[in-house]
C-alpha positions as CSV (number, residue, x, y, z in Angstrom):
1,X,-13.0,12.2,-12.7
2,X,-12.1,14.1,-9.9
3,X,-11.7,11.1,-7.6
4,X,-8.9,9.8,-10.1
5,X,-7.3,13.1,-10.0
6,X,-7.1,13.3,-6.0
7,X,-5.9,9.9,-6.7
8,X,-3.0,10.7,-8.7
9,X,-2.0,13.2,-6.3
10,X,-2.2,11.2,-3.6
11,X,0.1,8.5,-5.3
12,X,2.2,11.3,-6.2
13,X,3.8,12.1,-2.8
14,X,3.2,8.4,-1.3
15,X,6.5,7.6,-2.4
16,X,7.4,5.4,0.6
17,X,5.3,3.4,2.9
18,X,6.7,6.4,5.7
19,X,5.3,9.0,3.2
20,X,1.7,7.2,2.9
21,X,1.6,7.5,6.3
22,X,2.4,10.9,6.5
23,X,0.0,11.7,3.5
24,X,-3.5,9.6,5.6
25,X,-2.3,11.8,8.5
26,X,-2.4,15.0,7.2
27,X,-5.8,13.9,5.0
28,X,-7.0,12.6,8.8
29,X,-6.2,15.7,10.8
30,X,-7.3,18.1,7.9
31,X,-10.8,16.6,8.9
32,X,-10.6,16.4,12.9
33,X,-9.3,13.4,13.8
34,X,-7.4,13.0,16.8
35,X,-4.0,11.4,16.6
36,X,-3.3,9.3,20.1
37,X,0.0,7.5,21.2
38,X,0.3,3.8,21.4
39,X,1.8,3.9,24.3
40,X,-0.8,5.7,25.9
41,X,-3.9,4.8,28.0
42,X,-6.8,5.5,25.4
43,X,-9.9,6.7,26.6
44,X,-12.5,7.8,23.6
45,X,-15.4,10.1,23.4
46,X,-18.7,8.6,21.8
47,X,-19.0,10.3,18.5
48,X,-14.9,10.6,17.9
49,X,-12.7,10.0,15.6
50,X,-8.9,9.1,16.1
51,X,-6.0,7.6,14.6
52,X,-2.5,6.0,16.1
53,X,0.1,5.3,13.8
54,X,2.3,2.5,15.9
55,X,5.4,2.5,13.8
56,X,5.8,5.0,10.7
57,X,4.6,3.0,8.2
58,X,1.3,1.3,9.5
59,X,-1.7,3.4,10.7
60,X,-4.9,2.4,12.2
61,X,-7.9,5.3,12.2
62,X,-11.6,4.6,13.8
63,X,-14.4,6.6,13.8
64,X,-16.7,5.9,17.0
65,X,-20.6,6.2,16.6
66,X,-22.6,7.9,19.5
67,X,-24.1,5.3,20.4
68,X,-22.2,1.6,20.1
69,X,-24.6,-1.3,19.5
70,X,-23.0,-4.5,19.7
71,X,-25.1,-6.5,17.5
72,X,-23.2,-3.9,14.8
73,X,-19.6,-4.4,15.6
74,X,-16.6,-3.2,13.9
75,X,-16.6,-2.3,10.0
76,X,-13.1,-2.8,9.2
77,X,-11.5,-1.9,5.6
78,X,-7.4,-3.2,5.7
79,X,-4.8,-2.3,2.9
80,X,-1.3,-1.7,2.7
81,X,1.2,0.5,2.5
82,X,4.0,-0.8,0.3
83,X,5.2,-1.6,-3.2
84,X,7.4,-4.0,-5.0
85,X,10.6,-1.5,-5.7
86,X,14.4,-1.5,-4.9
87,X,16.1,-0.9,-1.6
88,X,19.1,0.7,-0.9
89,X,22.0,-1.2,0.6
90,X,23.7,0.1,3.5
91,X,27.6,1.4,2.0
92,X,25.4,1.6,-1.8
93,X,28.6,3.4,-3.7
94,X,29.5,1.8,-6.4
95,X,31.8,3.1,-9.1
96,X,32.5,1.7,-12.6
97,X,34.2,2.3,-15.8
98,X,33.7,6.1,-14.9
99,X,30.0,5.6,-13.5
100,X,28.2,6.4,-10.2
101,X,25.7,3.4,-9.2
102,X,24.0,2.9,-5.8
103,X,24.0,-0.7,-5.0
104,X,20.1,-2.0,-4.1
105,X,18.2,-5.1,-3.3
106,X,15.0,-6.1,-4.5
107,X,11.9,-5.7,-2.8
108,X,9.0,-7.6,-3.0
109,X,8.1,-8.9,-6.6
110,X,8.3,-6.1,-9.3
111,X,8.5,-7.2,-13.0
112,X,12.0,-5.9,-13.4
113,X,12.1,-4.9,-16.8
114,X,9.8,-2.2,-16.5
115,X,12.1,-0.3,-14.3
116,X,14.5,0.2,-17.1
117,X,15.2,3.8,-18.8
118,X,13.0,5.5,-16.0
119,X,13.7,8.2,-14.2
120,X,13.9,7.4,-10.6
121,X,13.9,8.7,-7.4
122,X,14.5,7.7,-4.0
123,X,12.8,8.5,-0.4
124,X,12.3,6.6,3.1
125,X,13.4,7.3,6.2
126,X,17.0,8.3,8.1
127,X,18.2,7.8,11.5
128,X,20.7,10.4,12.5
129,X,22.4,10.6,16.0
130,X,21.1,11.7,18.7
131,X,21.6,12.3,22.6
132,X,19.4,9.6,23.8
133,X,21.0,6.1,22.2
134,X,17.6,5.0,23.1
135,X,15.9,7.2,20.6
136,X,18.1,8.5,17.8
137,X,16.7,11.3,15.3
138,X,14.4,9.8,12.2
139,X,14.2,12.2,9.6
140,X,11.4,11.6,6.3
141,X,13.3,12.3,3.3
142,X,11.5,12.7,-0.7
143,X,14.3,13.9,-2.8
144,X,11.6,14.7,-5.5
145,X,13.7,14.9,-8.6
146,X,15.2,11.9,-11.0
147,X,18.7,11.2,-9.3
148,X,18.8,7.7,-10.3
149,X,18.3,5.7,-14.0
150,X,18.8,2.2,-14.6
151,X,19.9,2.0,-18.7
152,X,19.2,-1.0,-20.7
153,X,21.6,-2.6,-22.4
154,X,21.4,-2.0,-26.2
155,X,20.0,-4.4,-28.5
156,X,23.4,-4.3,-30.6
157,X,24.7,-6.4,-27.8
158,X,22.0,-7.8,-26.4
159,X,20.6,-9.7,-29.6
160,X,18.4,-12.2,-27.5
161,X,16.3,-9.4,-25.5
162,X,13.0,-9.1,-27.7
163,X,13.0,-13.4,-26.9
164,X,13.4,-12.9,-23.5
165,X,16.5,-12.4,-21.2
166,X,16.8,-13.1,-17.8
167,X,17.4,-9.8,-16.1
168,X,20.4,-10.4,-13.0
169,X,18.7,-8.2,-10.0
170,X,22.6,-7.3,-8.5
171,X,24.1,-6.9,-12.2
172,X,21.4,-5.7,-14.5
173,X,19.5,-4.0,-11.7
174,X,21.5,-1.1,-10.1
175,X,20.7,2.2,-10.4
176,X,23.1,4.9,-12.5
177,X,23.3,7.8,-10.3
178,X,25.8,10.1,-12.7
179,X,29.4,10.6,-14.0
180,X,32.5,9.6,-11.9
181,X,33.6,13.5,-10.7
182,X,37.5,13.8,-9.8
183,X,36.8,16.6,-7.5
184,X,34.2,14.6,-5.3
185,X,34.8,11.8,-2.9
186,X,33.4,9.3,-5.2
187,X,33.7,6.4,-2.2
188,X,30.7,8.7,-0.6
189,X,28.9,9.8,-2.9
190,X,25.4,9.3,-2.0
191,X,25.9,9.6,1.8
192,X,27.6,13.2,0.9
193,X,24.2,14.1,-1.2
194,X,22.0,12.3,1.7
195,X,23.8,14.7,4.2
196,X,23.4,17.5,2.1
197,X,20.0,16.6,1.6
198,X,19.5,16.6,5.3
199,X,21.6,19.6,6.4
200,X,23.6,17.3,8.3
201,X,27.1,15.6,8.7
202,X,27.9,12.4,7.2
203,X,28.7,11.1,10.8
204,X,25.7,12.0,11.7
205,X,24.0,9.3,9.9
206,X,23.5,6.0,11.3
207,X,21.5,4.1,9.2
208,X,18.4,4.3,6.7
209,X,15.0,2.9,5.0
210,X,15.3,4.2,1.5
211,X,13.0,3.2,-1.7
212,X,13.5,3.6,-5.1
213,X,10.9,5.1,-6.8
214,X,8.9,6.2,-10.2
215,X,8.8,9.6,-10.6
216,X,6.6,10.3,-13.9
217,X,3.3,11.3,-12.2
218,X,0.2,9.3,-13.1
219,X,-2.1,10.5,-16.1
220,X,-5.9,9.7,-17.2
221,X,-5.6,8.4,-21.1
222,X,-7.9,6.3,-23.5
223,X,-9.8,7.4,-26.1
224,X,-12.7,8.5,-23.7
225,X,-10.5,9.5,-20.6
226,X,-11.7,6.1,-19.1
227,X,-7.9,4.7,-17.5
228,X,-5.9,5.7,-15.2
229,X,-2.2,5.0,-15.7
230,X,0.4,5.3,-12.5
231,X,3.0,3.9,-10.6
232,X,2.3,2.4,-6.8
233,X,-1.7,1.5,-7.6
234,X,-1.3,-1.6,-5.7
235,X,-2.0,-0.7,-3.1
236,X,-2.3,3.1,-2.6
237,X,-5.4,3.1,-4.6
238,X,-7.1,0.9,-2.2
239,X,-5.2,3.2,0.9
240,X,-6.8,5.7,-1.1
241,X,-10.1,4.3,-0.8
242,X,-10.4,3.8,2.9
243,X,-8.9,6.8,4.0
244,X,-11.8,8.8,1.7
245,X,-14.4,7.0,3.1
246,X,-13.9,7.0,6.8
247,X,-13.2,10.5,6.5
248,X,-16.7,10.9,4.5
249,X,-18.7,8.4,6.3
250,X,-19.7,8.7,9.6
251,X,-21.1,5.3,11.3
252,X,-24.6,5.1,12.7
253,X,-23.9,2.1,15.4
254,X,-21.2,0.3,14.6
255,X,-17.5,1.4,15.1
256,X,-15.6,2.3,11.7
257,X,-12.1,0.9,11.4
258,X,-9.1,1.2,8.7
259,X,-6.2,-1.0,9.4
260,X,-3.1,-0.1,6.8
261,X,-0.3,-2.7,7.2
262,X,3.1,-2.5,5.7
263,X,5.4,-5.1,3.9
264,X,2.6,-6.9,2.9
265,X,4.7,-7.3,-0.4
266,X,7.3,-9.6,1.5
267,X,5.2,-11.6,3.3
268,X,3.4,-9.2,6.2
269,X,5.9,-11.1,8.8
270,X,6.9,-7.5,10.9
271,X,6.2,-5.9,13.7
272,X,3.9,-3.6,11.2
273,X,2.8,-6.3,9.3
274,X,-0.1,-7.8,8.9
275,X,0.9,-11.2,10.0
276,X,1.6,-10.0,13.9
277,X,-0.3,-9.5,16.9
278,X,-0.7,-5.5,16.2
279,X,-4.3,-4.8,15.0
280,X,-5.4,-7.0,17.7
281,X,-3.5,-5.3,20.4
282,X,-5.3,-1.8,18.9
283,X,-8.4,-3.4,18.9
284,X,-8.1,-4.5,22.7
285,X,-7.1,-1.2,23.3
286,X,-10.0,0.2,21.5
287,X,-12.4,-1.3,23.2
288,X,-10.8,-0.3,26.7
289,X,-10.8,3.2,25.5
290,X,-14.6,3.4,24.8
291,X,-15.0,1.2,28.2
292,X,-15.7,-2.3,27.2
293,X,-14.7,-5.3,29.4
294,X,-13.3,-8.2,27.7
295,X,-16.2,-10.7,27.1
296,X,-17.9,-8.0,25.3
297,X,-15.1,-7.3,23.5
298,X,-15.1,-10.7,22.2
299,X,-18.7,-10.6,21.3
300,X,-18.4,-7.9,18.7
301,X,-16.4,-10.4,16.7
302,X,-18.7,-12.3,16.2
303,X,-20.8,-9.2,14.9
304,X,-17.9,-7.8,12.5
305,X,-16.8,-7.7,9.3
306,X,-13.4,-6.9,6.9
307,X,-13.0,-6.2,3.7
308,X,-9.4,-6.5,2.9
309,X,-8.7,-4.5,-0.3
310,X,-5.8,-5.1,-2.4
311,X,-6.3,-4.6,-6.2
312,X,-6.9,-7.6,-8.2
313,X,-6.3,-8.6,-11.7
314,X,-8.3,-8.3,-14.7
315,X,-8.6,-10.6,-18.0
316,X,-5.3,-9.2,-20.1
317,X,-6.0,-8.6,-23.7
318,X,-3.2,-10.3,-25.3
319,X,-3.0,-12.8,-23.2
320,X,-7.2,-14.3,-22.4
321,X,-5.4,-17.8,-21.7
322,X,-3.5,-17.0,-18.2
323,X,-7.3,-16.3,-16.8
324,X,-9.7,-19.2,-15.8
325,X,-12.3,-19.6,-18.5
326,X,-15.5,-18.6,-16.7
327,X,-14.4,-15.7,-13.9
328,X,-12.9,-13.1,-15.8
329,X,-12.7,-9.8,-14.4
330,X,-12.2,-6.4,-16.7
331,X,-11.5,-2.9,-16.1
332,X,-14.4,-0.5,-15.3
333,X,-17.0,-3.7,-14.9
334,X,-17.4,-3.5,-11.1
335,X,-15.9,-4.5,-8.0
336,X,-13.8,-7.5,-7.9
337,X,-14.3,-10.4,-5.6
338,X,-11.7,-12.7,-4.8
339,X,-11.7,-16.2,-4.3
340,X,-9.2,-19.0,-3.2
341,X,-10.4,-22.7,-2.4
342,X,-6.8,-23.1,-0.6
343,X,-7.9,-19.6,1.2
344,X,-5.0,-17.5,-0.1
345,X,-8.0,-14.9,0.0
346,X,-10.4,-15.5,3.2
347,X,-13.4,-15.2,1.3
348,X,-15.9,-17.4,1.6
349,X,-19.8,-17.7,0.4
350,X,-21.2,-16.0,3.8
351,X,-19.0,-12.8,3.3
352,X,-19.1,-12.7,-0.9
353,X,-22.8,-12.6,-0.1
354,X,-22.3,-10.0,2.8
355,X,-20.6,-7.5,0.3
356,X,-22.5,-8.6,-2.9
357,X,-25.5,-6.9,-1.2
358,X,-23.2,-3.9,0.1
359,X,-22.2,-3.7,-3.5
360,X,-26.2,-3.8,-4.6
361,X,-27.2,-1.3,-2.0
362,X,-24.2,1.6,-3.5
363,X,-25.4,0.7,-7.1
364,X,-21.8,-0.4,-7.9
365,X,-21.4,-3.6,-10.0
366,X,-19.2,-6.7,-9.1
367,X,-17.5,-9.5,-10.7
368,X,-15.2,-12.6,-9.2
369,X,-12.1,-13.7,-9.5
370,X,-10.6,-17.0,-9.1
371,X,-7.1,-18.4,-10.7
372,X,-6.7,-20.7,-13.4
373,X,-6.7,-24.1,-11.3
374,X,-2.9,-24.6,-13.3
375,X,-2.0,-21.0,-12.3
376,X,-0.5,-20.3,-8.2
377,X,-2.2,-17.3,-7.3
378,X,-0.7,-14.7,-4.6
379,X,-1.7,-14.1,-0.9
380,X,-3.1,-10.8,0.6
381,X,-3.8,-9.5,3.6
382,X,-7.6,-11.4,4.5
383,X,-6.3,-14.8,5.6
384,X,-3.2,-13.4,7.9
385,X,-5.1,-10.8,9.7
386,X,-8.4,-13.6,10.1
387,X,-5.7,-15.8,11.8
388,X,-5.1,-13.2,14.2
389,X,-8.7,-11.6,14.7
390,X,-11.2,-14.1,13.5
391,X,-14.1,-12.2,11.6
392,X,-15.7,-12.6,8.3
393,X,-13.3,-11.4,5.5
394,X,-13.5,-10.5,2.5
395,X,-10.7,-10.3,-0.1
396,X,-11.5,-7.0,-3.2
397,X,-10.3,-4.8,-5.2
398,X,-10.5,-3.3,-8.3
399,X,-9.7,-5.3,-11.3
400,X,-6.5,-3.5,-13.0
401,X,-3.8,-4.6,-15.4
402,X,0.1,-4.5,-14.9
403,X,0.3,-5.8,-11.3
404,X,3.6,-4.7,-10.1
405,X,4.6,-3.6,-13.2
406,X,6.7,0.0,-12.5
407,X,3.3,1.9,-14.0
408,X,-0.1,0.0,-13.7
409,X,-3.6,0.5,-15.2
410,X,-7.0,0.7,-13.6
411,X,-10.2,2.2,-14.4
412,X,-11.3,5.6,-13.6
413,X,-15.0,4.5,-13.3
414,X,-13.4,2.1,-10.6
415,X,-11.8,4.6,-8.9
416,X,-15.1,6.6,-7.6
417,X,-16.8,3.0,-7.8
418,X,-14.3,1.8,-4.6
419,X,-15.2,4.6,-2.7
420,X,-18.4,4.3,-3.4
421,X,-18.9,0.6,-1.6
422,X,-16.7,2.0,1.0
423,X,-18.6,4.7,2.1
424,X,-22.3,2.7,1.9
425,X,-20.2,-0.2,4.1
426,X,-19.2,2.3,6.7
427,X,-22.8,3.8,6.4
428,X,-24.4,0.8,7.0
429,X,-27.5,0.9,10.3
């Protein structure tokens, strides 16, 4: 129970991929690991630990036994750092019939009509003016509070809704932010309250990355306390996950890795994504750092292994059909598994059998996953980062309902269960 509480707290102020970052740094340094720059020539000590967060909402940590064998290699656990939500446009004032709105894009895939008649929030990151055009001031911003609401329309007018209505993401979609006020230049109304936010001038601001957000905090319910309800769980509670073990595990002979990609939700094609040549630049740096020349670089790889978590879904209730009829996955019954024969998850039968007995050795259950064969199933992080740094992969997660849904449902069980593999994985002699 106390893992799902950290959890919810953790969630709770990983409001934006930024803030995630901030949040595993803080959890990082709290327990000695050193923070390195990029940029900078790395050189390790045997027996470290370190992190280097690239851009602001990516991070890579390792921790780096005393004594490297190479027929171990690297233990890697990837995840990422964002969620389907709503963006905020650059010039987002919008005024009508006496309303404030703030106009927003979509991001990624949410199921829209569970963001209605929540209060809402919004944090990211600023870029204010600076001497050097070369690097301008970034600011991390939370507001904290509900500022924003998007109201449904009433069923008195909107007769067709309980049969389904198509929900228009730039009418339906935009966020209330208050009543039209006479006294207050209503043309600049959120980039006044940003400012203000800030301590800054309006001028000062150049441009920003700002999320809408959930703001009810998660909660533990069921008649037995045995879910956990939340916003964000895909994927913070696998972020969650691998930042607990690496922090709690310490590696015997092989080096322990946790990759955290953003925009993973839109594709992974950035320069923080997954689908670039980052990890395997840190990786080449990594191995320079604790003094490896290149061939023996490239022979770790052929000694590693990844387990890219992203939650996965479990058999819905009310709806049995939309799962195939033999894998069926449910809350609180183990590890999930996933499998693709057109590798949208890079799992195959060496590496299922690879983490079935990592599984078996923490005592934690497991269970597999594979889409209806009449059903398109999503992508996740395995097969873009194997295209890039070819090791054996394995696609998990824990089995949850309401994928992308504002507020999602996982076990509690599965909570402790996750960290559990995690931290026998990164054990591993």
């Amino acid at each position: 129970m106390d893992r799902a509480r950290d959890l919810i707290d953790f969630i709770d102020v990983c409001t934006s991929p930024f803030h995630t970052v901030l949040e595993v740094k803080r959890r990082l340094l709290e327990d000695g690991f050193k923070e390195i720059c990029f940029e900078d020539e790395w050189q390790f000590d045997f027996g470290g630990s370190y992190f280097v967060s690239p851009f602001p909402s990516c991070l890579f940590a390792f921790s780096i036994p005393k004594r490297l064998e190479f027929n171990q290699g690297f233990r890697i656990i990837s995840a990422h750092t964002d969620q389907p939500c709503f963006r905020v446009k650059p010039s987002p004032e919008l005024t009508s019939e006496g309303y404030l709105k703030v106009n927003t894009e979509v991001y990624g895939g949410p199921i829209l009509n569970t963001w209605m008649d929540r209060p809402l929030s919004v944090s990211g990151k600023v870029v204010l003016r600076s001497e050097c055009v070369m690097a301008p001031d970034v600011r991390f911003i939370d507001i904290r509070k509900p500022i924003f609401i998007i109201p449904n329309l009433a069923i008195h007018m909107n007769r067709e809704v309980n049969r389904g209505i198509e929900l228009n993401r730039q009418v339906d979609m935009l966020p209330l932010a208050g009543l039209i006020d006479e006294k207050l230049n209503n043309n600049q109304f959120f980039m006044y309250y940003l400012a203000q936010e800030l301590g800054v001038k309006t001028d000062d601001i150049l441009d920003f990355d700002l999320f809408v957000y959930a703001t009810e905090k998660g909660e533990i319910i069921g008649l037995s306390n045995e879910l956990l309800s939340a916003p964000r769980l895909d994927d913070l509670a696998m972020v969650y996950g691998a930042t607990t073990a690496i922090i709690e595990s310490k590696p015997k002979t092989g080096v322990n890795i946790i990759a955290l990609f953003d925009n993973e939700e839109i594709g992974s094609k950035s320069k923080q994504g997954a689908d670039s040549i980052l990890f395997n630049m840190v990786l080449e740096k990594m191995a320079s750092g604790m003094y490896l020349e290149r061939n023996q670089f490239l022979r770790i790889f052929s000694k590693s292994f990844n387990v890219s978590a992203d939650m996965a879904h479990a058999v819905h209730p009310n709806r049995p059909d939309k799962h195939d009829p033999t894998n069926r996955p449910v809350i609180g019954k183990g590890i999930v598994i996933k499998i693709s024969g057109e590798q949208k998850y890079a799992t195959d039968s060496e590496s299922i059998g690879i983490f079935q007995q990592i599984c078996e050795a923490a005592g934690v259950k497991y269970q597999k996953f594979v889409n209806r064969s009449d059903e398109i199933g999503g992508k996740t992080l395995g097969p873009i980062t194997t295209s890039y740094v070819p090791i054996k992969t394995v696609d998990i997660g824990a089995p949850m309902l309401g994928m992308h849904s504002a507020r999602e449902l996982m076990g509690v069980s599965d909570c402790e269960n996750v960290i559990s593999v995690f931290n026998t994985f990164f054990s591993l002699e």
